[in-house]
Chimera marker file (.cmm) of the C-alpha trace (Angstrom):
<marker_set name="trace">
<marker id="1" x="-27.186" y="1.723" z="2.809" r="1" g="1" b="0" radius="0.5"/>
<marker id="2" x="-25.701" y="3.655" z="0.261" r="1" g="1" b="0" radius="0.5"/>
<marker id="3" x="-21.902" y="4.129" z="-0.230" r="1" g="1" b="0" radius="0.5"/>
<marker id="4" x="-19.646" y="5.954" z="-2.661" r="1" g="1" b="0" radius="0.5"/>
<marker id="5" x="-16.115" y="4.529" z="-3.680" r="1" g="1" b="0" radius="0.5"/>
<marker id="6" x="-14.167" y="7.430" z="-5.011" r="1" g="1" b="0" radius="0.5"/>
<marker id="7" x="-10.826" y="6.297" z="-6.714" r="1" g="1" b="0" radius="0.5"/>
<marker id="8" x="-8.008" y="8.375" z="-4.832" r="1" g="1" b="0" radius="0.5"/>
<marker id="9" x="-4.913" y="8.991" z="-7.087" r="1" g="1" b="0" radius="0.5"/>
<marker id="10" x="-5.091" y="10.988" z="-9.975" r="1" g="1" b="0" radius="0.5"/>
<marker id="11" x="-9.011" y="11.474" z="-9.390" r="1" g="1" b="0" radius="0.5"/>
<marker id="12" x="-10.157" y="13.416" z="-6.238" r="1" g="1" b="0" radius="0.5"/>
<marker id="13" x="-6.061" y="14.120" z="-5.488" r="1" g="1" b="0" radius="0.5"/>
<marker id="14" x="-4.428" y="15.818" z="-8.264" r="1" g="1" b="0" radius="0.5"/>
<marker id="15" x="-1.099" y="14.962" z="-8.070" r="1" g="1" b="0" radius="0.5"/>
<marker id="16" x="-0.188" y="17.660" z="-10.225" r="1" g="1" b="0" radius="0.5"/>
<marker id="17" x="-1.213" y="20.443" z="-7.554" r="1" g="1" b="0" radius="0.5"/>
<marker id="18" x="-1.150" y="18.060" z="-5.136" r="1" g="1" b="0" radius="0.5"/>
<marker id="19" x="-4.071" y="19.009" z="-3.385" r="1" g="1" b="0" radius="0.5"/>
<marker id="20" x="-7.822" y="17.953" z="-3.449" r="1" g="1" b="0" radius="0.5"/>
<marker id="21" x="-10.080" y="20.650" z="-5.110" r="1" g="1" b="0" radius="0.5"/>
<marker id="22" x="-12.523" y="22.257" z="-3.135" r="1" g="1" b="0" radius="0.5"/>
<marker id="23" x="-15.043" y="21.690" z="-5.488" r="1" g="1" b="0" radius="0.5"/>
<marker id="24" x="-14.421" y="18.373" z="-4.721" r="1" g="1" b="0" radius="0.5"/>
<marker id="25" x="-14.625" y="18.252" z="-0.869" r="1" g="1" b="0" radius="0.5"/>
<marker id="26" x="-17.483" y="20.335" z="-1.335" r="1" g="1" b="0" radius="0.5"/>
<marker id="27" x="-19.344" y="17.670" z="-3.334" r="1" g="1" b="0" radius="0.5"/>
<marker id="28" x="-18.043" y="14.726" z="-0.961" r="1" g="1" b="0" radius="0.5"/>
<marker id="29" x="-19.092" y="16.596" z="2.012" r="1" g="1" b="0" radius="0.5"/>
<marker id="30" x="-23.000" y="17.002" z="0.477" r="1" g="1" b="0" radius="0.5"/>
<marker id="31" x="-22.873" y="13.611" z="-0.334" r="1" g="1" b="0" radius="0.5"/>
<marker id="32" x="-22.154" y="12.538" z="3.149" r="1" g="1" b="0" radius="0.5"/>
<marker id="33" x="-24.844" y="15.120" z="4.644" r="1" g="1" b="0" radius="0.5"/>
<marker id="34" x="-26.886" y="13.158" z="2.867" r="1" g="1" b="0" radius="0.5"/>
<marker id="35" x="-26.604" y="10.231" z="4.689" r="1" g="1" b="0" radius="0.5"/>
<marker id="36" x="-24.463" y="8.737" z="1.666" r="1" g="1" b="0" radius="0.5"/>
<marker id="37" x="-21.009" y="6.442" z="3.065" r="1" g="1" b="0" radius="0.5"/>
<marker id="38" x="-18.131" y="7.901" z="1.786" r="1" g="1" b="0" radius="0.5"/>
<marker id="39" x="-14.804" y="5.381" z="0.580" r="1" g="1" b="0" radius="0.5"/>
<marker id="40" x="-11.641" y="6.330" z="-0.317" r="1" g="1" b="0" radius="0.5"/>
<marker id="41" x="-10.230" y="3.801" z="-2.665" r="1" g="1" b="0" radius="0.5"/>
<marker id="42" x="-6.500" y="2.987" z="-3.461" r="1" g="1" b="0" radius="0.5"/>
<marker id="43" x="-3.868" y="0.935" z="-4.358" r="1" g="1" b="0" radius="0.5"/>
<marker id="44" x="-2.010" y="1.849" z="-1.450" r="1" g="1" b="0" radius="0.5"/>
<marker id="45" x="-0.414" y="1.012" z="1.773" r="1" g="1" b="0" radius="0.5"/>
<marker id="46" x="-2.482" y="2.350" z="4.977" r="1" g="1" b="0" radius="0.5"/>
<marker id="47" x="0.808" y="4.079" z="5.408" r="1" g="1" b="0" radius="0.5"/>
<marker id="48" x="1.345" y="5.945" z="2.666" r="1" g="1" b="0" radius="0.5"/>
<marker id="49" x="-2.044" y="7.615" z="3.315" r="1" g="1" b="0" radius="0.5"/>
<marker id="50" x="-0.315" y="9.253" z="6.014" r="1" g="1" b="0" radius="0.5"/>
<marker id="51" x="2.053" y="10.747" z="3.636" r="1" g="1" b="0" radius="0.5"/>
<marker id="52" x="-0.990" y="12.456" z="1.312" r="1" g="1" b="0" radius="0.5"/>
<marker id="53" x="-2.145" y="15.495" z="1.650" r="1" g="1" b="0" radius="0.5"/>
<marker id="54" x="-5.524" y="14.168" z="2.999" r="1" g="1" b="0" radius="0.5"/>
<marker id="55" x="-6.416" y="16.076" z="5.928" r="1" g="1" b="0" radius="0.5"/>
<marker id="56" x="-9.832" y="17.912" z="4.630" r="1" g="1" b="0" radius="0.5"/>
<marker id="57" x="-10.494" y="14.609" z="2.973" r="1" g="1" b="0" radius="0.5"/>
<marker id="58" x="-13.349" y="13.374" z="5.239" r="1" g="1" b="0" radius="0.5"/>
<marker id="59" x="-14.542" y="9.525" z="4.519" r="1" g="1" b="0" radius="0.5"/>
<marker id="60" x="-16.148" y="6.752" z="6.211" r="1" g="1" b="0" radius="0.5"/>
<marker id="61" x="-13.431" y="4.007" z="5.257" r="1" g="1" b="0" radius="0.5"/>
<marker id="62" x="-10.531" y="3.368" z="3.227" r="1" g="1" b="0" radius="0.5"/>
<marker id="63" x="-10.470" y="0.649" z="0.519" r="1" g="1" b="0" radius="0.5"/>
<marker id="64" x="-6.788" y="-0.233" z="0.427" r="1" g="1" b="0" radius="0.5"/>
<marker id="65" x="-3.876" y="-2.141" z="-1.208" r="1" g="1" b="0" radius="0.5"/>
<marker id="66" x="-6.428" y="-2.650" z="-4.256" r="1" g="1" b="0" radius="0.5"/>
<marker id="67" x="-9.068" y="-4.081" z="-2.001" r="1" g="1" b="0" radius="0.5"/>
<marker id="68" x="-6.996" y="-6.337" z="-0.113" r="1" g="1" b="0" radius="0.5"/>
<marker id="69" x="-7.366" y="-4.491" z="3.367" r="1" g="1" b="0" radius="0.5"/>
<marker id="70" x="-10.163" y="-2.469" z="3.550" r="1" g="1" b="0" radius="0.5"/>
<marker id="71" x="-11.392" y="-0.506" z="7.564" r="1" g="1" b="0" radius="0.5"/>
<marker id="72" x="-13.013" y="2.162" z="8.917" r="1" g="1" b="0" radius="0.5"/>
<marker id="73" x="-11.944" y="3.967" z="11.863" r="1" g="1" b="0" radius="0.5"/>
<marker id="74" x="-12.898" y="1.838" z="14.473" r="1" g="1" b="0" radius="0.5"/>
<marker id="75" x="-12.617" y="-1.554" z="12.770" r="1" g="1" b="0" radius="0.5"/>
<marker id="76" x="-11.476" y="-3.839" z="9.862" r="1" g="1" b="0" radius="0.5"/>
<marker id="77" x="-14.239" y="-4.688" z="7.587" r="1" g="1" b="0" radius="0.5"/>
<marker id="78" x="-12.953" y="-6.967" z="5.175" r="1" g="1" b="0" radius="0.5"/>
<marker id="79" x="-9.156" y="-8.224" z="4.829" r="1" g="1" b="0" radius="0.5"/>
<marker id="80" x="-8.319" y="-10.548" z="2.029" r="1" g="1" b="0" radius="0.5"/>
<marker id="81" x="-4.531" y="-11.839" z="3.059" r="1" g="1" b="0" radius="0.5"/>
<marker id="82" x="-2.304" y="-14.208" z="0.788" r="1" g="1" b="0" radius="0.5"/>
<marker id="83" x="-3.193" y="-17.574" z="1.176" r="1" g="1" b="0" radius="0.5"/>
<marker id="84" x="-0.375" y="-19.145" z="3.468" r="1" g="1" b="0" radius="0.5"/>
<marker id="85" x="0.765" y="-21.761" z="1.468" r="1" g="1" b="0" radius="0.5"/>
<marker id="86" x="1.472" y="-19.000" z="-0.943" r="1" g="1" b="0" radius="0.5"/>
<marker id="87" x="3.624" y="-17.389" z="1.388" r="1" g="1" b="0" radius="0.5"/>
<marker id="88" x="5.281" y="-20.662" z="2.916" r="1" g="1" b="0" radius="0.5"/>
<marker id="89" x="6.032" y="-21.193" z="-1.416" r="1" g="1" b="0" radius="0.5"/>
<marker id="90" x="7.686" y="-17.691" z="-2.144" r="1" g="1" b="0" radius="0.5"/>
<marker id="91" x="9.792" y="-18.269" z="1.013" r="1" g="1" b="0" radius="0.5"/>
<marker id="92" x="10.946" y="-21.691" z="-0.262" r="1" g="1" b="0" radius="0.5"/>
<marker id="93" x="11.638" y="-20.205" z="-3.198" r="1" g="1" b="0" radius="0.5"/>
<marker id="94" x="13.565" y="-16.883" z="-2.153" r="1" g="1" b="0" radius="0.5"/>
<marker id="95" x="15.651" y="-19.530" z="0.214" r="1" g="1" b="0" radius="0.5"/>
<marker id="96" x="16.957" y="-20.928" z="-3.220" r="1" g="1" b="0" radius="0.5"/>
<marker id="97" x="16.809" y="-17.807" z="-5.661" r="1" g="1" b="0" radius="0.5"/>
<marker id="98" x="17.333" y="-14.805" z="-3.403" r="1" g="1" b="0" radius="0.5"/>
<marker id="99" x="16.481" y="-11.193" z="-4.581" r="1" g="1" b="0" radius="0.5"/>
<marker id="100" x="14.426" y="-8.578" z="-3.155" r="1" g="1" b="0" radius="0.5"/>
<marker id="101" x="10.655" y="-8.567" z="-2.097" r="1" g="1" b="0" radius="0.5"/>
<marker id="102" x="8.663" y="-5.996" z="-0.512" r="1" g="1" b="0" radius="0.5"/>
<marker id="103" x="6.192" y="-7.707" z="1.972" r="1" g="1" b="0" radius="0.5"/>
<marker id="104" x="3.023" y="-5.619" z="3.028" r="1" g="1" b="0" radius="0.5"/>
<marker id="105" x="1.226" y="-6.640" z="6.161" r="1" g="1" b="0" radius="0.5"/>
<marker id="106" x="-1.828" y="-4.227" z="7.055" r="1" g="1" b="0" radius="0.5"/>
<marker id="107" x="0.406" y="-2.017" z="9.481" r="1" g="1" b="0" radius="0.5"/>
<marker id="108" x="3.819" y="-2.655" z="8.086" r="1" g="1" b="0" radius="0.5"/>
<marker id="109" x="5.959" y="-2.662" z="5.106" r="1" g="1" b="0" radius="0.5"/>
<marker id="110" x="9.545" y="-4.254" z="4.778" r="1" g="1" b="0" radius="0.5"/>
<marker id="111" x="11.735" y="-5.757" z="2.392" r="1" g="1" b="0" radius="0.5"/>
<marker id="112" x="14.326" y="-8.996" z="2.603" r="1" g="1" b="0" radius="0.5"/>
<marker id="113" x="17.012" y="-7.470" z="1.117" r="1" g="1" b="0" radius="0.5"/>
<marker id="114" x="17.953" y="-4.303" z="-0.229" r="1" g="1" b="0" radius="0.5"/>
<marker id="115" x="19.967" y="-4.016" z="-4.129" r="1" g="1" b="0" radius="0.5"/>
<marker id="116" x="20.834" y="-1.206" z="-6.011" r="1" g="1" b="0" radius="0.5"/>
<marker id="117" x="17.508" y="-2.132" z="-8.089" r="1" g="1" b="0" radius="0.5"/>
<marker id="118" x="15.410" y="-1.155" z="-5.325" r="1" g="1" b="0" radius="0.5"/>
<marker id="119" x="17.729" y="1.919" z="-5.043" r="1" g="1" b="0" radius="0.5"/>
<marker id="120" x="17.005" y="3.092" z="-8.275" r="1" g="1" b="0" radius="0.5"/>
<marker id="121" x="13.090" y="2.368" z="-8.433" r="1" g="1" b="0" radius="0.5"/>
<marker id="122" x="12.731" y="4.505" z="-5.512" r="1" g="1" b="0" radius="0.5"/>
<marker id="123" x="15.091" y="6.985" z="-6.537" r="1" g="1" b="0" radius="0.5"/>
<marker id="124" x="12.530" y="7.141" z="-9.741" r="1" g="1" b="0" radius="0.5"/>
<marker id="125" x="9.200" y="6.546" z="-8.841" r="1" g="1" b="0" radius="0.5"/>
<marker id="126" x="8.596" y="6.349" z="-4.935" r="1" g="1" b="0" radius="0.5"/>
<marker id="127" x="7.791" y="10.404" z="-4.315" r="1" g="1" b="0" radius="0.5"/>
<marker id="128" x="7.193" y="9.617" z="-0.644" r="1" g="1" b="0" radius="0.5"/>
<marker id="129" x="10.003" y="7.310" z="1.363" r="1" g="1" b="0" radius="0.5"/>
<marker id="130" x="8.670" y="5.972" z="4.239" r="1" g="1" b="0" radius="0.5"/>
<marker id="131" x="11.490" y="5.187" z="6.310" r="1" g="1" b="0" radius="0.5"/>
<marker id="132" x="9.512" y="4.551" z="9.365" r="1" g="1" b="0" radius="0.5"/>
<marker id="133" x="7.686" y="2.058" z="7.815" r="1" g="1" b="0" radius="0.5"/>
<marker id="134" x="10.320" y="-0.079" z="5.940" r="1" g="1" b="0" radius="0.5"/>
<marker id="135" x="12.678" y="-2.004" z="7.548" r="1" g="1" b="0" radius="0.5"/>
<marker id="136" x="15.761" y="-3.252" z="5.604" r="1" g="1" b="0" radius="0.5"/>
<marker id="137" x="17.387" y="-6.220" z="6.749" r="1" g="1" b="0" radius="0.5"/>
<marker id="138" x="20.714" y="-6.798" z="4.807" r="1" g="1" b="0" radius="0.5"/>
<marker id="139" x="22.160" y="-6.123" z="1.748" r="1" g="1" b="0" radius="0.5"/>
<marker id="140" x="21.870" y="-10.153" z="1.073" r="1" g="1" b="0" radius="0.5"/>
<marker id="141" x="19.409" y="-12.591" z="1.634" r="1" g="1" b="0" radius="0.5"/>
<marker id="142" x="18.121" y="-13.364" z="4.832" r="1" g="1" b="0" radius="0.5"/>
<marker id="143" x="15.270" y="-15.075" z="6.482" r="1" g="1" b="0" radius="0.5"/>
<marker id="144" x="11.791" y="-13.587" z="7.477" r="1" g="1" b="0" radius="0.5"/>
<marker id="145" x="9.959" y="-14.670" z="9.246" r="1" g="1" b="0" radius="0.5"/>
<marker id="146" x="6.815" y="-16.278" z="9.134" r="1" g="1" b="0" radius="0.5"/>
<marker id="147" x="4.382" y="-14.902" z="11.844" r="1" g="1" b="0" radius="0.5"/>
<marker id="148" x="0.865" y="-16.724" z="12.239" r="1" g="1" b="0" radius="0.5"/>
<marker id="149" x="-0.448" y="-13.901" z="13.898" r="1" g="1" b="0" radius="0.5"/>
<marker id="150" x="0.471" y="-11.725" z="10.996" r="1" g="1" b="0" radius="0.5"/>
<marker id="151" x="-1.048" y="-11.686" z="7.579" r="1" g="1" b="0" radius="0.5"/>
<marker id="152" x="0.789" y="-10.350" z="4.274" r="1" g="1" b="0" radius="0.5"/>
<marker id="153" x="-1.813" y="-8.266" z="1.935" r="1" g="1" b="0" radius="0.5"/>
<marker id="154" x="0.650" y="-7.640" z="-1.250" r="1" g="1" b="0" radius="0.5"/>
<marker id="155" x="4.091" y="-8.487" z="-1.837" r="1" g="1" b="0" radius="0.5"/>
<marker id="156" x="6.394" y="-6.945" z="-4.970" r="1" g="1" b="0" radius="0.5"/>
<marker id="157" x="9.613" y="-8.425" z="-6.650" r="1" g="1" b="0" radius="0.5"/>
<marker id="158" x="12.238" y="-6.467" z="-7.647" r="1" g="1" b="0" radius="0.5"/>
<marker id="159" x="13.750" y="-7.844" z="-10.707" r="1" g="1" b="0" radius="0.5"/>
<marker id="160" x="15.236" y="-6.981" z="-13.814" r="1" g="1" b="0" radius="0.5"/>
<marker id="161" x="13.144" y="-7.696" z="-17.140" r="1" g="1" b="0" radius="0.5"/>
<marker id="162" x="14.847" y="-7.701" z="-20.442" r="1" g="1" b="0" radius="0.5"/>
<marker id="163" x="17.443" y="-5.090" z="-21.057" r="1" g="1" b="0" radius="0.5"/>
<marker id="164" x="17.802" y="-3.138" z="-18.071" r="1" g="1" b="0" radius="0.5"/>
<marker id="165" x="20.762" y="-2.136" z="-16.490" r="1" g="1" b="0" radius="0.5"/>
<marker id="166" x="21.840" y="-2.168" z="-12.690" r="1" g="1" b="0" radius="0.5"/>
<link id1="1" id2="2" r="1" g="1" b="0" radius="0.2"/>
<link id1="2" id2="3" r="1" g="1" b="0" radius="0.2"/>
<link id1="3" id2="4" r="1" g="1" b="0" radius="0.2"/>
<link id1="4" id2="5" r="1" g="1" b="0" radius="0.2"/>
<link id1="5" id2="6" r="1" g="1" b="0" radius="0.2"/>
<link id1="6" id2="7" r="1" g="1" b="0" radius="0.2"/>
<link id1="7" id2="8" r="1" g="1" b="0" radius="0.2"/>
<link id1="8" id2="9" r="1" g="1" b="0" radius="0.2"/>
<link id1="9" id2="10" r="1" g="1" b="0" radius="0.2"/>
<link id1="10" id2="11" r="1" g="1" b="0" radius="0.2"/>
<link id1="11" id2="12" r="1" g="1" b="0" radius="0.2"/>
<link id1="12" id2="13" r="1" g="1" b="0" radius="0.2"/>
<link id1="13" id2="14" r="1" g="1" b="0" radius="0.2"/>
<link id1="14" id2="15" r="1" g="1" b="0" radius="0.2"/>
<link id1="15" id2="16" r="1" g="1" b="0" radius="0.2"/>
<link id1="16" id2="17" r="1" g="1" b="0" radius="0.2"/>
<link id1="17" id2="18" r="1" g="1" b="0" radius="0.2"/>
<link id1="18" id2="19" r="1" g="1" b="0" radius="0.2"/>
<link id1="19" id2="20" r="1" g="1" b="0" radius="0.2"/>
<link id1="20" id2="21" r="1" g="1" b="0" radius="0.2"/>
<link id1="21" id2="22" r="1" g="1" b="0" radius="0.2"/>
<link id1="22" id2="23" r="1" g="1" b="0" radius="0.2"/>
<link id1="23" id2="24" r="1" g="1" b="0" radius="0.2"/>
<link id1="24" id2="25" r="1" g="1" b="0" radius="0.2"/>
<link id1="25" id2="26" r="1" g="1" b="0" radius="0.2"/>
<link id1="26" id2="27" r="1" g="1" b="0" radius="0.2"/>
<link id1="27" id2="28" r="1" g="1" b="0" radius="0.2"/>
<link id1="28" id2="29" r="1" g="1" b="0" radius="0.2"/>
<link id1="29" id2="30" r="1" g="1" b="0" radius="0.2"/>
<link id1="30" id2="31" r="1" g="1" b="0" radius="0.2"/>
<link id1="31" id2="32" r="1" g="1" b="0" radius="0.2"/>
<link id1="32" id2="33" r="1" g="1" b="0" radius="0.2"/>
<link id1="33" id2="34" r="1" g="1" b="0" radius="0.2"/>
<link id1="34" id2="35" r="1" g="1" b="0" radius="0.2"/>
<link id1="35" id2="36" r="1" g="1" b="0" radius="0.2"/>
<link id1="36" id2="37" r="1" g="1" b="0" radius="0.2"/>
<link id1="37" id2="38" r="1" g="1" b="0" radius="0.2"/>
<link id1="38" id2="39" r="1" g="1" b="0" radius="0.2"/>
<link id1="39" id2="40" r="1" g="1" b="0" radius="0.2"/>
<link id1="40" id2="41" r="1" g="1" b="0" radius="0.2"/>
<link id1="41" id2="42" r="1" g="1" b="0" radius="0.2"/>
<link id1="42" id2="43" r="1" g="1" b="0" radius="0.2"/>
<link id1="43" id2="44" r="1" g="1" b="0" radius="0.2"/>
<link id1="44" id2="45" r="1" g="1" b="0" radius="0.2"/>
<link id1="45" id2="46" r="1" g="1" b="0" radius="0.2"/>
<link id1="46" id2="47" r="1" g="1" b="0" radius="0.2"/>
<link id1="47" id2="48" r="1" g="1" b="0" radius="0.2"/>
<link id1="48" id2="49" r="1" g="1" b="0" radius="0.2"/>
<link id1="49" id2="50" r="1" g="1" b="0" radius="0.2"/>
<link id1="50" id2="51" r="1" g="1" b="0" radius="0.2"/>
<link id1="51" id2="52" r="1" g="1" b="0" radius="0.2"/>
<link id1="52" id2="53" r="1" g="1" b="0" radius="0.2"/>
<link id1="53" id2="54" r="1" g="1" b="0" radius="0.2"/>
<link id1="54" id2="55" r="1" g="1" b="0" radius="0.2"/>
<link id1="55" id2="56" r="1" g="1" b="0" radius="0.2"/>
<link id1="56" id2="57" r="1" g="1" b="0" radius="0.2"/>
<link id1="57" id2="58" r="1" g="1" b="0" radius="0.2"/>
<link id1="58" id2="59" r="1" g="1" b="0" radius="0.2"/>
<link id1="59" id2="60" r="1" g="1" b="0" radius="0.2"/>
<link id1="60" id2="61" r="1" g="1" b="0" radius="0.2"/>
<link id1="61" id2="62" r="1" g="1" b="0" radius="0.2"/>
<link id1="62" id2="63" r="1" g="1" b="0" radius="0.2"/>
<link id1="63" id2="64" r="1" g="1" b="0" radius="0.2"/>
<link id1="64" id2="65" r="1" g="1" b="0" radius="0.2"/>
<link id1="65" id2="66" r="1" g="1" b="0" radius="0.2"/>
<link id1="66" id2="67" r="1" g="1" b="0" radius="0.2"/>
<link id1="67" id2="68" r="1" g="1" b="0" radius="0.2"/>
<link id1="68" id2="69" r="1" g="1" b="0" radius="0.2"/>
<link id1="69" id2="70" r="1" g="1" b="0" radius="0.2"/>
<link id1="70" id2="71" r="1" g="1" b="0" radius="0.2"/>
<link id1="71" id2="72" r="1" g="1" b="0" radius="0.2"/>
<link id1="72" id2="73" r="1" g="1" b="0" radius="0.2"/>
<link id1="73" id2="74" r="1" g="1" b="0" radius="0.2"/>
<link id1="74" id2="75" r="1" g="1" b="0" radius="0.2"/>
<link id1="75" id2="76" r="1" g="1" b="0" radius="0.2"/>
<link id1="76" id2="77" r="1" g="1" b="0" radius="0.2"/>
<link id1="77" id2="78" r="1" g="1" b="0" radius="0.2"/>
<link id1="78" id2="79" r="1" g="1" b="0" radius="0.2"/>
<link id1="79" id2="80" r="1" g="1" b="0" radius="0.2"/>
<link id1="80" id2="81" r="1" g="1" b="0" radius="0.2"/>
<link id1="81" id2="82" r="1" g="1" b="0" radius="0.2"/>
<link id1="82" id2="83" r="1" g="1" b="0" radius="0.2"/>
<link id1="83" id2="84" r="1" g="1" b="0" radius="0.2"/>
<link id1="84" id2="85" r="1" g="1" b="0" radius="0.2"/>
<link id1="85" id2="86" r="1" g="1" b="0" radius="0.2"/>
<link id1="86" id2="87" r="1" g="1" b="0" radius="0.2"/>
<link id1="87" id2="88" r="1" g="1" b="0" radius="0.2"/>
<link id1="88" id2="89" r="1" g="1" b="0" radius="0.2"/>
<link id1="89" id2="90" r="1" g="1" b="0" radius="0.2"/>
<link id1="90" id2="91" r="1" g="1" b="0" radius="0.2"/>
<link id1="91" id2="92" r="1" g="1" b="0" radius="0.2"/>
<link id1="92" id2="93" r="1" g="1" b="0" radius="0.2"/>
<link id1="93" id2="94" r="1" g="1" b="0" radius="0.2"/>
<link id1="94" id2="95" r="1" g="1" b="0" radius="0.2"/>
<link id1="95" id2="96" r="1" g="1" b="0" radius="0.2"/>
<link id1="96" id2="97" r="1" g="1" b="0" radius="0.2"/>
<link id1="97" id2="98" r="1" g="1" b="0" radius="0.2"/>
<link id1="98" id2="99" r="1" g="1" b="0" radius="0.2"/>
<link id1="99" id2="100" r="1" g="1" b="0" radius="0.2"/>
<link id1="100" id2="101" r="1" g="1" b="0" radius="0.2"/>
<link id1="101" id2="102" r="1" g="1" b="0" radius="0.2"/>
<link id1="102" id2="103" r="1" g="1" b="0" radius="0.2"/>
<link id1="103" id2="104" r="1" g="1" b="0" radius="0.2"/>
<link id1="104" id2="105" r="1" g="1" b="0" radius="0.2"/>
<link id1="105" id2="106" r="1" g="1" b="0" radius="0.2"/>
<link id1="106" id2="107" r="1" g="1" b="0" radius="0.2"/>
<link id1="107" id2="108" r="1" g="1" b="0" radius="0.2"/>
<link id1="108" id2="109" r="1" g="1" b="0" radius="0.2"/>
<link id1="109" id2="110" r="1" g="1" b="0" radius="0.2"/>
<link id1="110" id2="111" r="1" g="1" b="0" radius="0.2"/>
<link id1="111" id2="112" r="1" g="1" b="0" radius="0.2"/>
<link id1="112" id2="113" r="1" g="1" b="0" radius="0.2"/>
<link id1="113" id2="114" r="1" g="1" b="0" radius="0.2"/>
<link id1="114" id2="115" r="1" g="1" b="0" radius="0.2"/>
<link id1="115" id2="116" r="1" g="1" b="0" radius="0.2"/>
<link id1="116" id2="117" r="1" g="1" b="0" radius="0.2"/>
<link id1="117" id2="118" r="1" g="1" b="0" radius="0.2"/>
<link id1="118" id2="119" r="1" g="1" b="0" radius="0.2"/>
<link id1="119" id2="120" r="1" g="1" b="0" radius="0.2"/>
<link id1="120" id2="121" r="1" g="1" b="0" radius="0.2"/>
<link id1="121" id2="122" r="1" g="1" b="0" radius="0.2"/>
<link id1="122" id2="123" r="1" g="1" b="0" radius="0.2"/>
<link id1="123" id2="124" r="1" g="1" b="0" radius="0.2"/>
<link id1="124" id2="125" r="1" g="1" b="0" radius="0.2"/>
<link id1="125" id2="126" r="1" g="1" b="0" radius="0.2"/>
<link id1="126" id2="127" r="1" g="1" b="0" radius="0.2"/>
<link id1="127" id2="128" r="1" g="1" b="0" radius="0.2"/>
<link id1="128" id2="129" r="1" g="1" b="0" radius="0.2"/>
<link id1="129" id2="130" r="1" g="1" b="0" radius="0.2"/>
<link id1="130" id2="131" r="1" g="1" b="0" radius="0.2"/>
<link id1="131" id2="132" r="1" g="1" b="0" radius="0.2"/>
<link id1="132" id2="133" r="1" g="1" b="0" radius="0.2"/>
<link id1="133" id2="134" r="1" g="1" b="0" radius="0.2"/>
<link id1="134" id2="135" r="1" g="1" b="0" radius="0.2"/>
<link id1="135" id2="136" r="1" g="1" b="0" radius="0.2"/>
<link id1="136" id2="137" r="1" g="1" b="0" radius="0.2"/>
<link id1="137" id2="138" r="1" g="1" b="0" radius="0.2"/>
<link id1="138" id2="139" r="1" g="1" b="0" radius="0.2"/>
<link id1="139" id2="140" r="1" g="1" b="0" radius="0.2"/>
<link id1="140" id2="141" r="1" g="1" b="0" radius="0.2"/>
<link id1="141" id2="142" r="1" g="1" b="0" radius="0.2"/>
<link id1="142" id2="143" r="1" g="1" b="0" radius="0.2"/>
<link id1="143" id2="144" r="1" g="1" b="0" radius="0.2"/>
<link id1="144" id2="145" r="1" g="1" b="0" radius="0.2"/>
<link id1="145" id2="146" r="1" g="1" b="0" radius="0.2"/>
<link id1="146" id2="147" r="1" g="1" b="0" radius="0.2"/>
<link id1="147" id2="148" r="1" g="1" b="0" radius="0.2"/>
<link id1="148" id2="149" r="1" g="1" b="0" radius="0.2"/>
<link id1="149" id2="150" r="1" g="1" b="0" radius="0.2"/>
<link id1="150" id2="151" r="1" g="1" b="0" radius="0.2"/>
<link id1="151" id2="152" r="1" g="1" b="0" radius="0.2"/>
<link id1="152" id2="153" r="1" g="1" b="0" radius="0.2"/>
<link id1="153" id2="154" r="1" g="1" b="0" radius="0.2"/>
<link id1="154" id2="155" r="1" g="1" b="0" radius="0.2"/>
<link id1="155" id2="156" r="1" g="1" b="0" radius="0.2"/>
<link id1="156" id2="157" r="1" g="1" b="0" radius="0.2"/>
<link id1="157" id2="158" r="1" g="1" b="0" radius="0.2"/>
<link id1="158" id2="159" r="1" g="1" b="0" radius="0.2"/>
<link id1="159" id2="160" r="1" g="1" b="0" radius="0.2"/>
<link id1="160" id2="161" r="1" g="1" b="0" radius="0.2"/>
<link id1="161" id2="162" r="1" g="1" b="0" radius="0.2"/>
<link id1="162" id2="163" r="1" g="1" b="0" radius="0.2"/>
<link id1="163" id2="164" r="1" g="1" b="0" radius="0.2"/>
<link id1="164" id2="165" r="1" g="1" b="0" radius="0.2"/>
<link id1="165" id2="166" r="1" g="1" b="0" radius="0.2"/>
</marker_set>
């Protein structure tokens, strides 16, 4: 079997014109006619693929969250979860240090708490808000909880490093 992984952003989307060229879905769509597997690869959430501009983008599978959940449309063909001890660590640790975290499961993303850090890194470099998809608990700490039947593919701390400001 032959497959080809085509990096998403910035390569076969421009985000510039934010559109896929039709050269390229031209060339993708040969490809596949000839019996070639076509991936989409990204760093992203299966979510925010909902949120692209996608929809002449034909593929045979998504590699997603930089390889940590990666399916096809009928099934899940590799998933590569934090190991739980990991998990049951950060937790420990957020129960002592609080400050926010955004947890990614394969279907879901949310977030312990919300700050004004979080605020302003969306306000600056999330284009797409999701608002369906994220779930804010508090404005302070609070517990989350940890569900064996779920498994958490990425997580992200919001913190500040050296001399920013609030």
């Amino acid at each position: 079997m032959k497959i080809l992984f085509l990096d998403i952003d910035g390569t076969v989307l421009s985000h510039t014109a934010n559109t896929i060229p039709s050269s390229a879905l031209k060339a993708i769509n040969t490809v596949r006619k000839q019996g070639i597997k076509v991936f989409g690869c990204t760093g992203r959430h299966t979510l925010e693929l909902e949120k692209l501009p996608l929809e002449h983008l034909e593929v045979d599978g998504w590699i997603t969250m930089n390889g940590a959940y990666n399916y096809t449309e009928s099934c899940v063909i590799s998933s590569y979860p934090i190991e739980r001890q990991d998990i049951h660590a950060l937790y420990d640790f957020l129960k002592k240090k609080p400050f926010p975290v955004q947890f990614l499961e394969a279907k879901y993303m949310y977030m312990n708490m919300h700050s004004s850090l979080v605020e302003k890194v969306w306000k600056r470099f999330i284009k797409v808000m999701l608002y369906r998809a994220f779930r804010y608990f508090s404005n302070t700490a609070c517990e989350i909880p940890i569900r064996p039947e779920y498994y958490l593919f990425q997580v992200f701390t919001f913190q500040y490093i050296g001399k920013l400001s609030p």
